[in-house]
C-alpha positions in Angstrom: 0.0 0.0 0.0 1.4 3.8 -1.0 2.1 5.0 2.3 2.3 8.8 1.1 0.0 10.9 3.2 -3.1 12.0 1.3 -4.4 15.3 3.0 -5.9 18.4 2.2 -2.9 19.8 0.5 -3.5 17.3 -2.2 -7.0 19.0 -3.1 -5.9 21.9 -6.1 -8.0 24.7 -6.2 -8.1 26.3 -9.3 -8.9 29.8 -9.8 -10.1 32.3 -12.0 -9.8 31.0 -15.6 -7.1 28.4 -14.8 -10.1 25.6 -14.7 -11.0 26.6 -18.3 -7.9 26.4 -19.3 -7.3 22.7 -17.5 -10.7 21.8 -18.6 -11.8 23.7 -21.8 -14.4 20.9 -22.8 -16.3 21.2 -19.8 -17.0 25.0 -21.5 -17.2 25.0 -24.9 -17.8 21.3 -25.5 -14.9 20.2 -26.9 -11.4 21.2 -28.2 -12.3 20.3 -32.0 -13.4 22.1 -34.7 -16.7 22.7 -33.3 -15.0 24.1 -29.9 -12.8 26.4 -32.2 -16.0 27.8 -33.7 -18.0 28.0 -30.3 -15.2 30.8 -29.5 -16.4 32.6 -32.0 -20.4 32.4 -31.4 -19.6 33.1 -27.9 -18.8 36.9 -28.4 -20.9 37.6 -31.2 -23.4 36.3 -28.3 -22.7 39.1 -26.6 -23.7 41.9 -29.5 -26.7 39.7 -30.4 -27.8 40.7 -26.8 -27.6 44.1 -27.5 -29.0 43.8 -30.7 -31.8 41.9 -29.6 -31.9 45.2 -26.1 -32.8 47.4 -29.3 -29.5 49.1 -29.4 -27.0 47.4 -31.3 -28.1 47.1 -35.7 -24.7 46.0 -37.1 -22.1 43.2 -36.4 -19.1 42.8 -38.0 -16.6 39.6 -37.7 -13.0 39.5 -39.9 -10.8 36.2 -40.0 -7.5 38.2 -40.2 -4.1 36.8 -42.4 -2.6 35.9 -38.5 -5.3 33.5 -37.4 -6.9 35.9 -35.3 -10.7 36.5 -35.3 -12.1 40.2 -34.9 -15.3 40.5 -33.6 -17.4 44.5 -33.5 -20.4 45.8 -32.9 -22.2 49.1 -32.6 -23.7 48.5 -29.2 -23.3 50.1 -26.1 -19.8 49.0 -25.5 -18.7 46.9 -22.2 -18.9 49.7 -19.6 -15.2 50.8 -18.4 -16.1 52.3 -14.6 -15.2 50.9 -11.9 -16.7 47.7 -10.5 -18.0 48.2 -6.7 -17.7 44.6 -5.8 -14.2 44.2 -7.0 -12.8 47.3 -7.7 -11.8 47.0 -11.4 -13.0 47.9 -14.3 -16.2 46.8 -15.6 -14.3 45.5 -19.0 -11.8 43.5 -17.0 -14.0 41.9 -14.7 -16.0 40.5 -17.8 -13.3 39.1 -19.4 -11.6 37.4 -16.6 -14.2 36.6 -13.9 -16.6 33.6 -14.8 -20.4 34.5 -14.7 -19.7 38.3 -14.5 -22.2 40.1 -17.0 -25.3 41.8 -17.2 -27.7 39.1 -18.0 -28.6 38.2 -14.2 -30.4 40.5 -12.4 -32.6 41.4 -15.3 -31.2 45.1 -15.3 -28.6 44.7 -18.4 -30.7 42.9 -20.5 -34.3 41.1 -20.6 -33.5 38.4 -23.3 -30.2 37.0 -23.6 -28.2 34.0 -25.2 -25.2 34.2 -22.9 -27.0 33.3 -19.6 -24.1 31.9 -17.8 -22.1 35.0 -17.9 -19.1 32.6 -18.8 -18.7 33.0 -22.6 -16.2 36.0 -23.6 -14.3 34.9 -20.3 -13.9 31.2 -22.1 -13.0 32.7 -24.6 -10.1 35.4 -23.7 -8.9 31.9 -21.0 -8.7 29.8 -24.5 -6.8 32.5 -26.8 -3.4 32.9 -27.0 -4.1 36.5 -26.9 -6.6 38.8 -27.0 -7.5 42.7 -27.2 -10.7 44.6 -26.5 -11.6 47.9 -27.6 -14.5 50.0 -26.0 -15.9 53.1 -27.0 -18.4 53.9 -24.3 -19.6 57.2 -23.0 -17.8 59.2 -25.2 -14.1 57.8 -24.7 -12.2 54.5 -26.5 -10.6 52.2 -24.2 -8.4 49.2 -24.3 -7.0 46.2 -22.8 -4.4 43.3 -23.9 -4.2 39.9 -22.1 -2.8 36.5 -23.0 -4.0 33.1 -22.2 -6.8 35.2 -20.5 -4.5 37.6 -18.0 -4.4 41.2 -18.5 -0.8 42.0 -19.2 -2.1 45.9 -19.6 -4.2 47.8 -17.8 -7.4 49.1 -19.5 -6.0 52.8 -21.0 -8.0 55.2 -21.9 -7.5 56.1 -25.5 -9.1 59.4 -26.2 -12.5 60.9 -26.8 -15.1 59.3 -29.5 -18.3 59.7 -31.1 -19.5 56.4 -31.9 -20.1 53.4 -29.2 -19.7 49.9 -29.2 -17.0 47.0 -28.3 -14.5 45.1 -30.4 -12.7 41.5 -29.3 -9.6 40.8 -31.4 -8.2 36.7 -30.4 -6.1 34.0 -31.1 -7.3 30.7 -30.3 -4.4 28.9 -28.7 -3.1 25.9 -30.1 -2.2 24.2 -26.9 -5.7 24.1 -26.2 -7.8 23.4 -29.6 -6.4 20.4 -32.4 -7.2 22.9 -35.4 -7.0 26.5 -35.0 -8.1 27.3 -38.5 -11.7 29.0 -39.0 -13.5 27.4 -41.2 -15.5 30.3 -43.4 -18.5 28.6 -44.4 -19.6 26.9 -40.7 -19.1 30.7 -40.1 -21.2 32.0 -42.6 -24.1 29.2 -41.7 -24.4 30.5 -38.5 -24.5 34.3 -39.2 -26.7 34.0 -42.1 -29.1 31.8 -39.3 -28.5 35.2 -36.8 -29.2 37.3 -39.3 -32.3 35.3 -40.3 -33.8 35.5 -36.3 -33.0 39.2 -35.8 -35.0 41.5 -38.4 -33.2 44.2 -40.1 -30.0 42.9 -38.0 -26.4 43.7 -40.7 -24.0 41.0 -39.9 -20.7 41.1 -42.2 -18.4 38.5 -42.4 -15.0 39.3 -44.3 -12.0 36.5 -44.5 -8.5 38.4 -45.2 -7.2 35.0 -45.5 -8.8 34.8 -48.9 -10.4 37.7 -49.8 -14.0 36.7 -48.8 -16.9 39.1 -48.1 -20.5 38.5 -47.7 -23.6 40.8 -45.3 -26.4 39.0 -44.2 -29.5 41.2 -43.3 -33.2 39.7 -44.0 -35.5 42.4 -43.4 -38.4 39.4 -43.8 -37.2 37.4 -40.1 -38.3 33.9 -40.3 -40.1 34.1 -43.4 -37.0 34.7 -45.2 -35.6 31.4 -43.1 -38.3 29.7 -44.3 -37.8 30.6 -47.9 -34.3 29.9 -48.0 -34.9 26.7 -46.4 -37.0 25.6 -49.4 -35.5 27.3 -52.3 -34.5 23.6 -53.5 -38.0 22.2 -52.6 -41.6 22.8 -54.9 -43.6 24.4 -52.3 -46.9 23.6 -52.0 -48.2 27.5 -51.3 -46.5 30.5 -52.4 -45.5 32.7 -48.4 -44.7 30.9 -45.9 -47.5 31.1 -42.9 -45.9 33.6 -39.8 -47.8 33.5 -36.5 -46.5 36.0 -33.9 -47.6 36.1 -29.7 -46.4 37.6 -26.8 -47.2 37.5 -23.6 -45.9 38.9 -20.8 -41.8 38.4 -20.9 -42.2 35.8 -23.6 -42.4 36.1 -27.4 -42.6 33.3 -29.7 -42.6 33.5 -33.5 -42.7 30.8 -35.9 -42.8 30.5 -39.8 -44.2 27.3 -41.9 -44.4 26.2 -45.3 -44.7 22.9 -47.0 -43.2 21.1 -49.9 -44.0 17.9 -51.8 -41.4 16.2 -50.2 -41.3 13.6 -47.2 -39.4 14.9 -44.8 -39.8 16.9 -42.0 -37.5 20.3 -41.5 -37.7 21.9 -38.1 -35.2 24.8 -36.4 -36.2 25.7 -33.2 -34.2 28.5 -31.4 -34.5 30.3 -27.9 -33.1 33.5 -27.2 -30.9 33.2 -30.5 -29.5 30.1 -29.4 -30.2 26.6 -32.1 -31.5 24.4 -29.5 -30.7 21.6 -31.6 -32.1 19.0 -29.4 -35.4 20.9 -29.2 -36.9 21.0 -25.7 -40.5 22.6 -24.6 -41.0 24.9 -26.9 -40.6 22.6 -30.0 -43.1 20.3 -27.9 -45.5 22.9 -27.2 -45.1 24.0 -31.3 -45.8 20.0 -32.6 -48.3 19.1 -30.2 -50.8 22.3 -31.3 -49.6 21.7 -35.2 -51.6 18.2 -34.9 -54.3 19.1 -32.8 -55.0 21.9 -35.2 -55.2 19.7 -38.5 -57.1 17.0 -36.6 -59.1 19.5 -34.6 -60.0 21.0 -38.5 -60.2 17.4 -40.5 -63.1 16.6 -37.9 -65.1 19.7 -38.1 -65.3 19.4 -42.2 -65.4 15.4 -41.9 -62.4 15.3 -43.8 -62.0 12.4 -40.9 -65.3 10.6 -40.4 -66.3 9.4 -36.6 -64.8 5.8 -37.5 -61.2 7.2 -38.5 -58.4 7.0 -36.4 -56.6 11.0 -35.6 -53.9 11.9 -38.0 -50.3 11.1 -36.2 -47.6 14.1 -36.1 -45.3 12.2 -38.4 -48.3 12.7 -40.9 -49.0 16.1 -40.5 -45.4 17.1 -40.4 -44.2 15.0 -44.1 -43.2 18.0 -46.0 -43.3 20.7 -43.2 -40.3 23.1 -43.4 -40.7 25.6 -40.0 -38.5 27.8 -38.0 -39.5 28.1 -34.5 -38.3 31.2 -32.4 -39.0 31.9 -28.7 -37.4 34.2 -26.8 -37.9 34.6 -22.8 -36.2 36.5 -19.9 -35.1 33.2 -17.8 -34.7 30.2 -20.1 -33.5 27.3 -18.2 -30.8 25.3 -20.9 -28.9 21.8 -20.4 -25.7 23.0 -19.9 -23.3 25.8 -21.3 -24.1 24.7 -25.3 -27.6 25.0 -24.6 -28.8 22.6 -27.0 -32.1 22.0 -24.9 -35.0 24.1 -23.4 -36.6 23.2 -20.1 -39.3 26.1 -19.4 -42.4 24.3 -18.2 -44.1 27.3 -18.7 -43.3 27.8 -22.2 -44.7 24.7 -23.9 -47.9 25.8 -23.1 -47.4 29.5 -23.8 -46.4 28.3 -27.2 -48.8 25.0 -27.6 -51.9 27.5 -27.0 -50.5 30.2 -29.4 -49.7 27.9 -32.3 -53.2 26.6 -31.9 -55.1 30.0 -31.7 -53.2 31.3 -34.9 -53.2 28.5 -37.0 -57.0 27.6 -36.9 -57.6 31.2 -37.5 -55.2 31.2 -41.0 -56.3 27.3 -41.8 -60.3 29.1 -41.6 -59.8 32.0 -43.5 -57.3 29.9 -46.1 -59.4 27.0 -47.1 -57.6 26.0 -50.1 -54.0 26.0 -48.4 -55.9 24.4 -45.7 -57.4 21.6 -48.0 -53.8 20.9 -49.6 -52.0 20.6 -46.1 -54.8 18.3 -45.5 -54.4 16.6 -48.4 -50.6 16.2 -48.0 -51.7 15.0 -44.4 -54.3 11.7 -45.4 -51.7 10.9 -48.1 -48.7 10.3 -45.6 -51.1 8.6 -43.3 -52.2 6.0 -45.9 -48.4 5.8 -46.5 -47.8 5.3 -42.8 -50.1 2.9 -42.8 -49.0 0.9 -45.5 -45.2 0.7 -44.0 -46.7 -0.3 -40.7 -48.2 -3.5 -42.4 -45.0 -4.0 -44.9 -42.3 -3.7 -41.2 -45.3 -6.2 -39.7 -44.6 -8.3 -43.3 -41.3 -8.4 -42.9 -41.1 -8.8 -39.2 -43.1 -11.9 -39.6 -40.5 -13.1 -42.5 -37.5 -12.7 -40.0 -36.5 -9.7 -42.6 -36.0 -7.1 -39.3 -35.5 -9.7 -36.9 -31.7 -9.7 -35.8 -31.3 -12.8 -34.8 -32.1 -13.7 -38.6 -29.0 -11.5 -40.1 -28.7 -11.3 -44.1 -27.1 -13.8 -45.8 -24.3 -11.6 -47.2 -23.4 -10.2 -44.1 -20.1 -11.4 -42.9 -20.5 -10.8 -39.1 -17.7 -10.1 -36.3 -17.1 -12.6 -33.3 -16.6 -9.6 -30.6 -20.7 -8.9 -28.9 -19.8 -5.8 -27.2 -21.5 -3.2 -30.4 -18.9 -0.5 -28.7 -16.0 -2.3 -30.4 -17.5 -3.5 -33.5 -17.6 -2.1 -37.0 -19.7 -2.8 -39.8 -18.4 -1.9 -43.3 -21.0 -1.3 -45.6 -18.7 -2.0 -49.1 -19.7 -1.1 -52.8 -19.9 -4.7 -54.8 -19.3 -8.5 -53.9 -15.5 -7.9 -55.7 -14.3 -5.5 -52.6 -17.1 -7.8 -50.6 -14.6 -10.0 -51.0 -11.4 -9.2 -50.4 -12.2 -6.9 -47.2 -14.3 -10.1 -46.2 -11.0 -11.9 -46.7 -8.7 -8.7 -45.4 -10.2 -8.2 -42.3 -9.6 -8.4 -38.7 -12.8 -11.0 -37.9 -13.1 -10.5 -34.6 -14.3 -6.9 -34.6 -15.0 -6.0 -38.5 -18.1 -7.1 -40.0 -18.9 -6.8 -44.1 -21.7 -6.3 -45.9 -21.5 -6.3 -49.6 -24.0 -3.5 -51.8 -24.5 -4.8 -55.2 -25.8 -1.6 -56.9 -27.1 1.7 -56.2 -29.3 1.8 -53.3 -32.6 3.4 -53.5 -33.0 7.5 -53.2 -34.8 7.4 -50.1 -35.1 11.5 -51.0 -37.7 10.5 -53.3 -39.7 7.9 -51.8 -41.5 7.4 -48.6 -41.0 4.6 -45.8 -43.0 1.9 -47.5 -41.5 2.2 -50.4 -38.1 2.3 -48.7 -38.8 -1.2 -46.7 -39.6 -2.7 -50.2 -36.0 -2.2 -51.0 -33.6 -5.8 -50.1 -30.4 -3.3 -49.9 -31.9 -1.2 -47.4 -33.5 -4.0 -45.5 -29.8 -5.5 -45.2 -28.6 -2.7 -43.8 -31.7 -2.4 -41.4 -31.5 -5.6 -39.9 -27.6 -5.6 -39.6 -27.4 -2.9 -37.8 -30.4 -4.0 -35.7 -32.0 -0.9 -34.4 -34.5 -1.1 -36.4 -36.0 2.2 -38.5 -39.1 4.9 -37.9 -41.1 4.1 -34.7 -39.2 1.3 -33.9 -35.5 2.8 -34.0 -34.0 1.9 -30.7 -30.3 3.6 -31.1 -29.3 1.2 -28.0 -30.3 -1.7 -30.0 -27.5 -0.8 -32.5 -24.9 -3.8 -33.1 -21.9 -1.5 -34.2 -20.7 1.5 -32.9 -18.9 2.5 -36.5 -20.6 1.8 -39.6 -18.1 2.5 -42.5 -19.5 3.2 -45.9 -16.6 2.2 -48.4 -17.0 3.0 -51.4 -15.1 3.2 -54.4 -13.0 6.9 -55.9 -15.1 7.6 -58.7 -17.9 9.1 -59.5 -20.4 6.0 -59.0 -19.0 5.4 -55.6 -19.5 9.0 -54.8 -23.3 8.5 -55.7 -23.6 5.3 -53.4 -22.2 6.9 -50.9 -24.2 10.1 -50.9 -27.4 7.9 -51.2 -26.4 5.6 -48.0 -25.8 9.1 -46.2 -29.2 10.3 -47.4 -30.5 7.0 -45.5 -29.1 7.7 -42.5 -29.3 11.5 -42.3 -33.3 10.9 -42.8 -34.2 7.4 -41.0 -31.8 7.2 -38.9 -30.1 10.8 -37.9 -29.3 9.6 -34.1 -26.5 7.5 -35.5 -24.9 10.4 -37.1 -26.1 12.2 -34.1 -24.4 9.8 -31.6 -20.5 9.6 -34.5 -21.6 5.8 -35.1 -21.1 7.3 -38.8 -17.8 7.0 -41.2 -16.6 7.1 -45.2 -13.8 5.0 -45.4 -10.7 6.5 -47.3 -9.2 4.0 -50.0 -6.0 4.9 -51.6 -6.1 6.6 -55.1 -2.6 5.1 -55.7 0.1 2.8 -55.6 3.8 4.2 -55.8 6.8 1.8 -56.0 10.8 2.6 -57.1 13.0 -0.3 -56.0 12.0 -0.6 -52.6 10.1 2.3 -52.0 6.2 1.6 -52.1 4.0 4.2 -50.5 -0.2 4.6 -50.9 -1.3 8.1 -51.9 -4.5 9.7 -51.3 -4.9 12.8 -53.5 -3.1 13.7 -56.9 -1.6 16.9 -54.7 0.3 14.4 -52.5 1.0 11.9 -55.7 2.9 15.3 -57.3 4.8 15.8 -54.3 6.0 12.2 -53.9 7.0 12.4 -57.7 8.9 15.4 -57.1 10.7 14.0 -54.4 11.7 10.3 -55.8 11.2 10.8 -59.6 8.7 10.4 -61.9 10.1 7.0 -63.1 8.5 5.6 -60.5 5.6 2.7 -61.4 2.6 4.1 -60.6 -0.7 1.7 -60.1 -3.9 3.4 -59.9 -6.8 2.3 -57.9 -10.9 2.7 -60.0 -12.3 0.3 -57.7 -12.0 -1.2 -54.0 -12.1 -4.3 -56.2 -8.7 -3.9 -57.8 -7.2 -4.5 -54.1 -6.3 -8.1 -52.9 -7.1 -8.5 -49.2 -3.4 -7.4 -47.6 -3.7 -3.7 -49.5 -7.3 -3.4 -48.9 -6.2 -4.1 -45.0 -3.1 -1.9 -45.3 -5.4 0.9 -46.7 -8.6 0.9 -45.7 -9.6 -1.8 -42.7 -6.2 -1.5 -40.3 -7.4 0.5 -37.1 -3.0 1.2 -36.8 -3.0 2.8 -40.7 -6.4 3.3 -41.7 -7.9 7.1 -42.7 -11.5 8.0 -42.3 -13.6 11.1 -41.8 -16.6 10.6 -39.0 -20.1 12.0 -40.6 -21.6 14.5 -37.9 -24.6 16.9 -37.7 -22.7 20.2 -36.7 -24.1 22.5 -39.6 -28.0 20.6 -40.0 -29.3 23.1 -42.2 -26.2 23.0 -44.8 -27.0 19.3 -45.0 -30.6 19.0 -45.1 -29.7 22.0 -47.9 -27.5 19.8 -49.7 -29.1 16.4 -49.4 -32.5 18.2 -50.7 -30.6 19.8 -54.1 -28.4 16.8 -54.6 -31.0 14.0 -54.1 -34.6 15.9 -54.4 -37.1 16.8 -57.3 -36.1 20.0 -58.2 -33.2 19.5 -61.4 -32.8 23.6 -61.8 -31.1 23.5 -58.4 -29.3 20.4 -58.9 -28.0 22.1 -61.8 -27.1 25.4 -60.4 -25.5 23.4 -57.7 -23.0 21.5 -59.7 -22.0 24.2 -61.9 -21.7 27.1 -59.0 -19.6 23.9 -57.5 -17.8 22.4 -60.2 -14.3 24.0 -59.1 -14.3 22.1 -56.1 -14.6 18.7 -57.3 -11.2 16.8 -56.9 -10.4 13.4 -58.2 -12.4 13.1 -60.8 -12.7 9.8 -62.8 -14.1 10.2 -66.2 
C-alpha cells in the first residue's frame, strides 16, 4: 500500500480561468473544430444581446491573415467604470471573472443567449491572446491579455463619437487540435443570426482569402423559411408567420410545405439553435396536430370511425423555424442545445393553436392541400406499418435472422464493433478476406441503393439493400429505432474513388441522415478513405491519397516511378485493402456528424430531391471544387 499521506494539500483549487484552461471541454464542449467555432459564437453572443436590447443594428466579424478572429459591434460597448464589488473595471472583470455580465439580475438585459455569464471569459482563457476595444460614454478604451490575463491595464485612449465594443483573439493551439476557422460553418451560423433578428447587418469578411459576404433579412423567419426551401416545390406560395407575446415571452414561428417527405424543423430560444429541441418545440408540434385533426373533424375530412392523424403525418413536407425568446430560459448546460421552461410549452402549444386555426379558416384551399398532404402520408404510414409487420413476420427485421451476405464479427460488445458497408461482392470479397474477424463485419452493396429522398418509408422497406442494412445494424427504423439496439458503434460506408462510388455513398448518407439521424447524431457514422494510388521505385512503395500528395512524392523520388492506380475497391487483394482501408493502426476516415444541420438538409434536398434547376445550379456554382475526378 502507497504509504504517502493523502491530505488536504493534495485537493488543487483552481482559480479564475485556470479551470478553463485545464478543462476547456467542460465549456465549450470540446477542443475540436466545433469548440474552435464556439469561441467565435460566444462573443458575437454578446452583441446579439444588444442587438436583440434594441440598441446594437450591425455586427461585423474579420478572420485576419494571423489567425486571429475580430469580432465588432455598434452597441453600447462593455462599460469601463469601476466595478464596486471588485474594484476594477467593468471591462476587465468580464473578461476574466466567470459569470460576470449583465444578464442576471434582469437590469442589463431582458433576453439573452449568454445566460451563464461565462462566454467571452472562455474565450479570452482559450486565446493565446486577446485585445478589446470600447468606446463607451464618449471615450475609447483598451485592454491586452494572454492566455486570458491582463498583461495591460485598461488605458484610456481618447475621446469618440461612436459606441460599441471590439474583441480581437487567437485561439491557442495548446488548447484546440485545429486552429483554422472554417469560413463557411461561419457564414451558416450568421446567415441563421441574421435570419432571427429583423433588419439585423452582420458582415463576415476573411482576409485569408479575400471573402466578403452581409447577411441582413428584413423578412425574419419568413426569409428562413424561404431559403430553407429554395431547393423544394412548395406547396403555397409565403410561408404562414404567427407571432404572440405574452408577458416576458415572445414566440414567432414560420411554416411552409413542400411535396417532399421529410420533415424540417429549427427551433431557437433567445438566438440560441436548441438543436435538441426541448419545450417549446413540444408545445409547437403538439398544437400543429391538434389543429389539423381539430379542423379534418369539423369538415369530416376524418369521419367518426377514422383513427386522428399522427404528427409524423401532418409534419411530411413541413419546413418551420421556430423562435422563442424569454427573460429566464432554463438550458442543459453551457451549449444550450435543450430548453426546459415548463411554462413555455404551453405558452407556445396554445398560441400555435389559436393562430393557425384562424389562418387554416380564413385559407381554405391551403388548408385543403396541407390536409391533403396529411391523409396521403397517413395511408403511407399505414401501409409501411403493415409492410415492417410483413417483414417482421418473414424474419427480414428480426436480428437474430441477419442477411445472408453479411459477414459478421465474433466480438458482442457493439462498442467495439464495425460494420463496413462495401460497394460490390469484388471489394465484398477481399475486405471479407482482409479483415480483422473478430471486430470487423462486411456487408456487400450490389448496386445503387434506392433515393430514399424520393420515396416514402414503405417504399423504402420494399427495398432488399436497405432491409440488409436495417436488420444488420439492428436498431430497427421509424417508430421502432432503438439507437441502444444498434450492433456497431462504426458503420463505414466504403465506397469506391469515382464518380459512382461517390453517388452510393451520398445515397447511403441520405438513408441515415433521414431514418436514422441519431446514429450520425451519436458519431456511429464514417466514409472510409481508400488509396487513389500505388507508388513503387525499387523498394520504395507508398499509398497516396490525392493527386496533390501523388505530385509531391514524384517530385521527391522521380517520376520513373511505377505508378498503379486504384478505379475500384475491387482492384485491391485483401493485404492492400487491409493496409489501406480496414487496419485500425493505418487506416484514414472522416466521422459524418450533424454540426451544420441546415447545410445538409440544404445539400441532401438539391443533390438527391425533385427539383433538377437546383441540382444544376449546384454542380455548376460547385464544379471548381470537385477533386479526383474519374471520367
Amino acid at each position: 500500500m502507497d504509504t504517502e499521506r493523502y491530505d488536504a494539500n493534495e485537493i488543487q483549487i483552481l482559480e479564475g480561468l485556470e479551470a478553463v484552461r485545464k478543462r476547456p471541454s467542460m465549456y465549450i464542449g470540446s477542443t475540436s473544430s466545433k469548440g474552435l467555432h464556439h469561441l467565435v459564437y460566444e462573443v458575437v453572443d454578446n452583441s446579439i444581446d444588444e442587438a436583440m436590447a434594441g440598441i446594437c443594428t450591425e455586427i461585423n466579424i474579420t478572420l485576419n491573415e494571423d489567425g486571429s478572429c475580430t469580432v465588432k459591434d455598434n452597441g453600447r460597448g462593455i462599460p469601463a467604470d469601476i466595478q464596486s464589488q471588485v474594484g476594477k473595471p467593468a471591462v476587465e472583470v468580464v473578461m476574466t471573472i466567470l459569470h460576470a455580465g449583465g444578464k442576471f439580475g434582469g437590469g442589463g438585459y431582458k433576453v439573452s443567449g449568454g445566460l451563464h455569464g461565462v462566454g467571452v471569459s472562455v474565450v479570452n482563457a482559450l486565446s493565446e491572446w486577446l485585445v478589446v476595444k470600447v468606446h463607451w460614454e464618449g471615450n475609447a478604451y483598451k485592454q491586452n491579455y494572454e492566455k486570458g490575463k491582463p498583461i495591460t491595464k485598461l488605458v484610456k485612449i481618447g475621446p469618440v463619437e461612436d459606441h460599441g465594443t471590439m474583441v480581437t483573439f487567437k485561439p491557442d493551439k495548446e488548447i484546440f487540435e485545429d486552429v483554422n476557422f472554417d469560413y463557411n460553418v461561419l457564414a451558416t451560423r450568421m446567415r441563421e443570426l441574421a435570419f432571427l433578428n429583423n433588419g439585423l447587418r452582420i458582415t463576415l469578411e476573411d482576409k485569408r482569402n479575400e471573402k466578403k459576404e452581409t447577411f441582413q433579412y428584413d423578412g425574419g423567419i419568413k426569409s428562413f423559411v424561404e431559403y430553407l426551401n429554395r431547393s423544394a416545390n412548395v406547396l403555397y406560395k409565403d410561408p404562414i408567420y404567427i407571432y404572440d407575446k405574452k408577458d416576458d415571452a415572445e414566440v414567432e414561428v414560420a411554416l411552409q410545405y413542400n411535396d417532399s417527405y421529410n420533415e424540417t424543423i429549427f427551433s431557437f430560444a433567445n438566438n440560441i439553435d436548441t438543436q435538441e429541441g426541448g419545450t417549446h418545440l413540444t408545445g409547437f408540434k403538439n398544437a400543429i396536430t391538434k389543429v389539423i385533426n381539430d379542423y379534418a373533424r369539423k369538415y369530416e375530412i376524418l369521419k367518426d370511425a377514422d383513427k386522428n392523424l399522427q404528427g409524423g403525418d401532418v409534419r411530411e413536407g413541413l419546413t418551420a423555424v421556430l423562435s422563442v425568446k424569454l427573460t429566464d430560459p432554463q438550458f442543459e448546460g453551457q451549449t444550450k442545445t435543450k430548453l426546459g421552461n415548463s411554462d413555455i410549452r404551453s405558452f407556445v402549444e396554445n398560441a400555435v393553436y389559436e393562430k393557425l386555426e384562424a389562418f387554416f379558416e380564413e385559407n381554405p384551399s391551403v388548408s385543403k392541400t396541407i390536409l391533403d398532404k396529411a391523409m396521403t402520408a397517413s395511408r403511407a404510414r399505414e401501409a409501411a406499418r403493415k409492410a415492417r409487420e410483413l417483414t417482421r413476420r418473414k424474419g427480414a427485421l428480426d436480428s437474430m435472422q441477419l442477411p445472408g451476405k453479411l459477414s459478421d464479427c465474433q466480438e458482442k460488445d457493439p462498442a467495439l464493433c464495425e460494420l463496413f458497408l462495401v460497394e460490390g461482392d469484388s471489394a465484398g470479397g477481399s475486405a471479407k478476406s482482409g479483415r480483422d474477424r473478430k471486430i470487423q463485419a462486411i456487408l456487400p452493396l450490389r448496386g445503387k441503393i434506392l433515393n430514399v429522398e424520393k420515396a416514402r418509408l414503405d417504399k423504402v422497406l420494399s427495398s432488399d439493400m436497405i432491409k440488409a442494412m436495417i436488420t444488420a445494424i439492428g436498431a430497427g427504423i421509424g417508430e421502432d429505432f432503438d439507437i441502444n439496439k444498434a450492433r456497431y458503434h462504426k458503420i463505414v460506408c466504403m465506397t469506391d474513388a469515382d464518380v459512382d462510388g461517390s453517388h452510393i455513398r451520398t445515397l447511403i448518407l441520405t438513408f441515415f441522415y433521414r431514418y436514422m439521424p441519431e446514429l450520425i447524431k451519436e458519431g456511429y457514422i464514417y466514409i472510409a478513405q481508400p488509396p487513389l494510388y500505388r507508388v513503387l521505385k525499387g523498394k520504395f512503395m507508398k499509398y497516396v491519397y490525392s493527386d496533390q500528395e501523388l505530385t509531391k512524392i514524384l517530385d521527391e523520388i522521380g517520376h520513373e516511378a511505377e505508378i498503379q492506380r486504384y478505379k475500384g475497391l475491387g482492384e485491391m487483394d485483401a493485404e492492400q485493402l487491409w493496409d489501406t482501408t480496414l487496419n485500425p493502426e493505418t487506416r484514414t476516415m472522416l466521422k459524418v456528424n450533424m454540426e451544420d444541420a441546415v447545410a445538409a438538409n440544404d445539400i441532401f434536398t438539391v443533390l438527391m430531391g425533385q427539383n433538377v434547376e437546383k441540382r444544376r445550379e449546384f454542380i455548376q456554382e460547385n464544379a471548381h471544387l470537385v477533386k479526383n475526378l474519374d471520367v
